[in-house]
Steps between C-alpha positions, in 0.01 A plus 500: 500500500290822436533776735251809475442825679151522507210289471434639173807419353465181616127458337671574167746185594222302570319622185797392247647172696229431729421154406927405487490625859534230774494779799421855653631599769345866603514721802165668616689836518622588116558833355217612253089484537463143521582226819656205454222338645308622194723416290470155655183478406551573148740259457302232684206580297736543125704201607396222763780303420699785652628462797467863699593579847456827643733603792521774773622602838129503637166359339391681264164693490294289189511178519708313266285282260445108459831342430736763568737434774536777755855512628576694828895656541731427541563152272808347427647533099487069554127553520476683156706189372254255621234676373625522156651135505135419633329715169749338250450180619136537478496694141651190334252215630340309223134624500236191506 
């Protein structure tokens, strides 16, 4: 697990060890210029395999992109799990 304090620490994350990520998990609301749900959409556009899911207390104002998963608070920590299991699981199917 990666934590970051801003979006554009996070973009450098996704820069070096984007493609050994299985999932990101962002608020809307972060600290520094950028929203999570932009930098949704550069991981969903850098990475598709990613799984992203963007979370807040209310909808937010843009509109998360295709394939992002918009979460709405509160969530249980057992849903994180899941979703993880659910991206691991997926990241090591055979490709055909």
């Amino acid at each position: 697990m990666v934590q970051c304090e801003s979006a554009e620490a996070a973009k450098l994350v996704l820069d070096r060890l984007g493609s050994r990520l299985l999932l990101l998990m962002t608020d809307v609301n972060l600290a520094g210029r950028m929203s999570g749900v932009e930098l949704a959409a550069i991981a969903n556009a850098r990475h598709p395999e990613l799984n992203v899911i963007v979370t807040s207390g209310k909808p937010p104002a843009e509109r998360p992109p295709d394939g992002v998963k918009f979460w709405s608070k509160p969530w249980a920590a057992l849903d994180i799990l899941r979703e993880a299991a659910l991206a691991q699981a997926t990241a090591h199917r055979p490709q055909h």
